[in-house]
N, C-alpha and C positions, 0 to 999 in steps of 0.2 A: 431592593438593594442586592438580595442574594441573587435572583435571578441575574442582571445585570454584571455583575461582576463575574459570576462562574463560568458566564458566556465568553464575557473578554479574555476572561485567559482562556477559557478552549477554543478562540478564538487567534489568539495571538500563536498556541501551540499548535495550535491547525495549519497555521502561516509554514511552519515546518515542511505541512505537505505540500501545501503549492510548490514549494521550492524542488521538491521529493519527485513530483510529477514534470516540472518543468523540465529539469536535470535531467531526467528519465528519458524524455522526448525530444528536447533539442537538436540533439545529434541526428536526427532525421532528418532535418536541414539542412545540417553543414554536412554530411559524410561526403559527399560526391567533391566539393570541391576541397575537402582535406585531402581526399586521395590525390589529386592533382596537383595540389600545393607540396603536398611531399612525396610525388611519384613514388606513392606506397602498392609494395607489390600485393596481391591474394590475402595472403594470408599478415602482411601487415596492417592491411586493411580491416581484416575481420577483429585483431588485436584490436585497435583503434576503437571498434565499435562496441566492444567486449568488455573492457579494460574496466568502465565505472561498474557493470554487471559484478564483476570479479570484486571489483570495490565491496559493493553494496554488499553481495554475500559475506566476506570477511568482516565489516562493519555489522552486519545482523548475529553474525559468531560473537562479536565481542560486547554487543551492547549492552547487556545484562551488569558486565561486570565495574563500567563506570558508572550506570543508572544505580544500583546499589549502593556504590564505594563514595561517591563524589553526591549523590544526589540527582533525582530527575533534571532538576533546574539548570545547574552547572554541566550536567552532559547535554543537555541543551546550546547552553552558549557555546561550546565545541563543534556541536553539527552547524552550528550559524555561521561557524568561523570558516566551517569545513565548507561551505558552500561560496560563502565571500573570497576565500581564497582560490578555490575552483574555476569561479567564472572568469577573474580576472589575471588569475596563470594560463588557463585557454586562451584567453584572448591576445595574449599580450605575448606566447611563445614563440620564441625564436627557432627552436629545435623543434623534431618530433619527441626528442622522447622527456624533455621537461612537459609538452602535451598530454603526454599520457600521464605522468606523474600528477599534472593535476587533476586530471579525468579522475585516475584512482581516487584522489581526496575526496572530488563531488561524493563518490561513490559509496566512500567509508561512509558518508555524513547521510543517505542514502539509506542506510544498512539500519544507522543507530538509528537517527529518528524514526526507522519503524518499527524497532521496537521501544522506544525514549517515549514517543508523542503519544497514542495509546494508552500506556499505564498511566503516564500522565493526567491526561485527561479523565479515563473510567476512576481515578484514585480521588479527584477532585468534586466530582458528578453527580447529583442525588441521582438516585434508583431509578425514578418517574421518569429520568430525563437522560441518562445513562447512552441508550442508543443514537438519540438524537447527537450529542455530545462529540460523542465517539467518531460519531457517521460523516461529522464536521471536518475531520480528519481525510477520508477518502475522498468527500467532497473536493477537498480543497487539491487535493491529488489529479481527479481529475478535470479542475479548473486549466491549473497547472499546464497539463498534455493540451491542453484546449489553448490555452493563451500561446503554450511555445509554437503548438503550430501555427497560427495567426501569424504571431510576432514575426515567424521564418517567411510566410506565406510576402510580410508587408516588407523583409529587411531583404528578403534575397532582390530586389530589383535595385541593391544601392550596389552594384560593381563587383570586381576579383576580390575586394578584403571584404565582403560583406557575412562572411563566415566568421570572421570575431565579433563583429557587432553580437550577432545570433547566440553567440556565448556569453558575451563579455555585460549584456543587457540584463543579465542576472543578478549581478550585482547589485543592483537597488533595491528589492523586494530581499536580497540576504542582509545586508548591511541595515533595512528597517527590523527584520527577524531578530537583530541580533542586540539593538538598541531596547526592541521590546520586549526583552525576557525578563531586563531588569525590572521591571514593572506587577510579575507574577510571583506568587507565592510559593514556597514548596509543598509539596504532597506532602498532608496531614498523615498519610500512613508511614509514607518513609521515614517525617519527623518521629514518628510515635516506636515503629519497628525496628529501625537501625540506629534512630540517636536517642531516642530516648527523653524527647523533648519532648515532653504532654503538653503543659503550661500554652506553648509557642502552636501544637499541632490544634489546641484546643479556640483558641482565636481565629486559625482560620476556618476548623469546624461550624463556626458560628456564623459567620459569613454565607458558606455554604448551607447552612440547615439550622436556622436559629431556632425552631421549636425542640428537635430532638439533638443537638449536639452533644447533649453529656450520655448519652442513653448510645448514639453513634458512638461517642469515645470509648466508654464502657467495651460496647461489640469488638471494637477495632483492639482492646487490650486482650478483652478475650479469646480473641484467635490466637492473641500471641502466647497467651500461657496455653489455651489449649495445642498450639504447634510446640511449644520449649521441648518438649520430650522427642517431638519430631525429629525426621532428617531431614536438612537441607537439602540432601539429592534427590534433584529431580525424578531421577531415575527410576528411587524406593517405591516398592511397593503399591505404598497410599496414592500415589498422584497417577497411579496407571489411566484412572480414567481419564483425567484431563490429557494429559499426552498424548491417549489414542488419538482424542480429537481433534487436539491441535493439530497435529499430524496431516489425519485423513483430512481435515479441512485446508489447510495450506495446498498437500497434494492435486485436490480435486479441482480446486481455484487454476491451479495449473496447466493440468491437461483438459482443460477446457477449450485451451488454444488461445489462451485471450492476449497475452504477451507475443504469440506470433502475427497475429493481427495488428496487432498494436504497433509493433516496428513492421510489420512488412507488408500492411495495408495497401500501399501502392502497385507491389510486385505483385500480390494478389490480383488486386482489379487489374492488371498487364497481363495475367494470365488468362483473366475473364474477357478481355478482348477491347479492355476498353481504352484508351489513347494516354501518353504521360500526364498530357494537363487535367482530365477530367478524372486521373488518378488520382490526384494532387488536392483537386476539390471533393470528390470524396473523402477523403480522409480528411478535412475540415468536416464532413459532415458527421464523418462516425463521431467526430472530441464533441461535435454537440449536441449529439442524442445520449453519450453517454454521460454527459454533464447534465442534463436536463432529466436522465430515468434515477441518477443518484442521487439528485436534489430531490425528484418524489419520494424514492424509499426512505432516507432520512426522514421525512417529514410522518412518515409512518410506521414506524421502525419499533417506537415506543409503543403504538398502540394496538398494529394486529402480530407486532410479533417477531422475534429473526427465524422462526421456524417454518410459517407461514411463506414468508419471503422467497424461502429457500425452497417450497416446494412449485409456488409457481414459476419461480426461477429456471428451475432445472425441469421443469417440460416444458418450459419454451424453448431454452441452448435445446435439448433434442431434437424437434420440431424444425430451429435453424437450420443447424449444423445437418442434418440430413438432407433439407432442402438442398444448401449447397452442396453438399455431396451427391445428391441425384443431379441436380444439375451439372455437373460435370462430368457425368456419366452419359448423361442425354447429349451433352454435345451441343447446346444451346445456350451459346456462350454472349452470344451479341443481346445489345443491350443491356437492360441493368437489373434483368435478374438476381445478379450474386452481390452486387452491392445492396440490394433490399434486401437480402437474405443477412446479409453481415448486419449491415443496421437493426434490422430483429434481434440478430445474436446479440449485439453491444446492450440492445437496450434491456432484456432479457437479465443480460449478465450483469450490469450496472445497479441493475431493482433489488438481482438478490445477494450472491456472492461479492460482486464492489461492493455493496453498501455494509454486508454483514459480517464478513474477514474479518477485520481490523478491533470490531467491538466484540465480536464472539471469542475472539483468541484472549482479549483483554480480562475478559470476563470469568472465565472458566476456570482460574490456577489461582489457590489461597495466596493471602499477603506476602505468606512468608517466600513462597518461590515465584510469585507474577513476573518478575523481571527475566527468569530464568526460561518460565514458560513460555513470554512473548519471543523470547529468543529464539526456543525450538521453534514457534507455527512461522514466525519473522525469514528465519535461516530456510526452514522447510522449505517455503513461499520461495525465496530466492534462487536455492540452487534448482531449485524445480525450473523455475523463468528462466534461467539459463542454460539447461537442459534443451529445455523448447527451444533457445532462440536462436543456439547453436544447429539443433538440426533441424529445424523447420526446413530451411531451405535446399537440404540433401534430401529430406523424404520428398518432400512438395514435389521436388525436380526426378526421382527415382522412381516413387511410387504415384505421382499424378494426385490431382485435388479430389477424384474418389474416394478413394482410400486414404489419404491421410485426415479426410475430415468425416469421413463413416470413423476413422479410429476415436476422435472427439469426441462423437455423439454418444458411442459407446460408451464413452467413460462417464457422460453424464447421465446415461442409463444408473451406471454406477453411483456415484455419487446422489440421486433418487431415493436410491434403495437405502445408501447409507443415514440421508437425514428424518426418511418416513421412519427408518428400526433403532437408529440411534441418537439424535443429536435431542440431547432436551431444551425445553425453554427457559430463557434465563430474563424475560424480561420483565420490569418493575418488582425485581428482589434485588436487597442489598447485597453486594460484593462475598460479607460473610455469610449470610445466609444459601446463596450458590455454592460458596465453601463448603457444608454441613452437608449438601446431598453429595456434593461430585467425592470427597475425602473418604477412603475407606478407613475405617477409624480400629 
């Protein structure tokens, strides 16, 4: 029973991220003929492409504070709404700039669910099973990127309107998102920490962990008298260590370059020498190697580790990323050199940092501020991705694929260093007990 059920709902709130990934990558599709559709100049172009980015960042600033106020569940049904009404003001827009307006919404909904779906799910999770849970989450993310580009790959042959289909095809998988929340329960910890409903938090504890439930409630009260003398700010003092990491981890996810590959995959292999169409198929092939190395790491995640993950993760991105940077060097451009090389990277990056972001960030920050902390590594993550995606394509074109992806590798030299001297392991401990080491008391 317990097993069964905890599934379904991290199952159901996982569905969040498909939506999270889809939204993400759509627009890879349609861009070319939005700009034609609305004889959009440069830079309202770049606007267009931008616009849910901007979203998603302002949605990762704010999610903390409906996740606490309203509840995970009910900020939930908001990101559902926030996608439902996205896909089909896309699709259905008269102007450019109601377009954007609902681009923005995807966008918000974007932000929250990543930091909403995570707590969510690590708040609901036994310990054993914590990573895999979580990892449900990315999973479904990069399902998502995998399905929209399909879906773009199968829609773009239906004509001139075939750019709202591409959007507007969204709507079915949000409008089931959003039928299925009703169905999940609330976080036992938010019931227990913000309302004060044991009785109610204790029933679903039981569900979730029928042997030790009262012995879980017990823990989950005690953080909260051990935190009552606490401050809420994040900022204070105690919670330095988590924040470091959040941080540096958000950060280093970023200049990995993985968001610039991710939208400009194609413009890449264009530069590598190789033709529009067989551009187009590669990048079907990176969404399935990266689907298929994050499905492995989940499935291993609970048992060798996210620390593990992380270290062979990050000497294979070096290894990649330098590849393709000598290659670009040498000037041996023809054939598919640099697309095996990306494909390494994706898969590489998918095993360690995709799979382990989203549950390390979840993990790391006591009851009492977890919504606040998903927010910094959440926000971090975003404006980082937006950073990259706005200049990818100025350095790329100024400084050449040498050097901007020797800059890469670099940083995952960096990021090496940072998870062999600092990141500790958090897996098969409960929630509070990671609280107890990471908290300076």
């Amino acid at each position: 029973m317990r097993k069964h059920s905890v599934l379904a709902w991290s199952m159901v709130v996982a569905l969040g991220g498909f939506l999270f990934g889809f939204d993400t990558a759509v627009i890879s599709g349609a861009e070319k003929s939005i700009q034609q559709f609305w004889h959009l100049s440069v830079v309202e172009h770049g606007l267009t492409i931008s616009i849910a980015l901007i979203g998603t960042v302002i949605g990762s600033l704010l999610g903390a504070r409906p996740s606490d106020i309203f509840g995970r569940k009910n900020t939930l049904y908001f990101v559902a709404a926030a996608y439902l009404l996205s896909s089909i003001g896309t699709a259905l827009a008269d102007n450019w700039y109601v377009f954007l307006v609902f681009r923005l919404l995807g966008g918000l909904g974007v932000g929250i669910s990543s930091v909403t779906a995570p707590i969510y799910i690590s708040e609901v999770s036994p310990a054993d099973r914590r990573g895999q849970l979580v990892g449900l989450f990315q999973f479904n993310v990069v399902l998502g990127i995998l399905v929209s580009y399909l879906s773009n790959y199968l829609i773009s042959q239906g004509g001139d309107a075939s750019w709202r289909w591409m959007l507007g095809v969204q709507a079915f998988p949000s409008l089931l998102f959003l039928v299925l929340i009703y169905f999940i329960p609330e976080s036992p910890r938010w019931l227990i920490l913000k309302k004060g409903a044991t009785a109610k938090a204790l029933e679903i504890l039981r569900i979730i962990n029928p042997l030790d439930c009262e012995s879980e409630l017990t823990a989950i009260r005690n953080s909260n008298l051990n935190e009552s003398g606490k401050s809420e700010n994040l900022f204070s003092g105690q919670y330095k260590t988590p924040v470091v990491l959040a941080v540096l981890f958000a950060f280093f996810n970023q200049v990995s370059g993985i968001n610039a590959i991710i939208y400009y995959a194609p413009r890449i292999f264009e530069m590598a020498g190789l033709g529009a169409h067989s551009s187009l198929l590669s990048t079907v092939g990176l969404g399935a190697i990266n689907f298929i190395f994050t499905l492995l790491a989940i499935n291993i995640i609970d048992k060798v580790g996210r620390r593990v993950l992380m270290i062979i993760g990050s000497i294979g991105l070096i290894v990649s990323l330098f590849l393709v940077a000598y290659t670009f060097y040498s000037g041996h451009l023809s054939g598919f050199a640099i697309p095996a090389y990306m494909m390494l990277f994706i898969a590489f990056f998918a095993f360690s940092q995709g799979a382990v972001i989203w549950v390390f960030i979840s993990e790391i920050f006591p009851n009492q501020v977890r919504a606040k902390g998903q927010t910094l590594g959440s926000s971090t993550h975003w404006i980082m991705a937006a950073l990259i995606a706005f200049s990818f394509p100025y350095f790329a074109e100024k400084l050449g694929g040498t050097v901007t992806f020797s800059f890469f590798g670099t940083m995952m030299i960096c990021q090496l260093i940072f998870v062999w001297k600092f990141m500790p392991e958090t897996k098969g401990r409960s929630l509070e007990q990671i609280e107890t080491n990471m908290v300076m008391h």
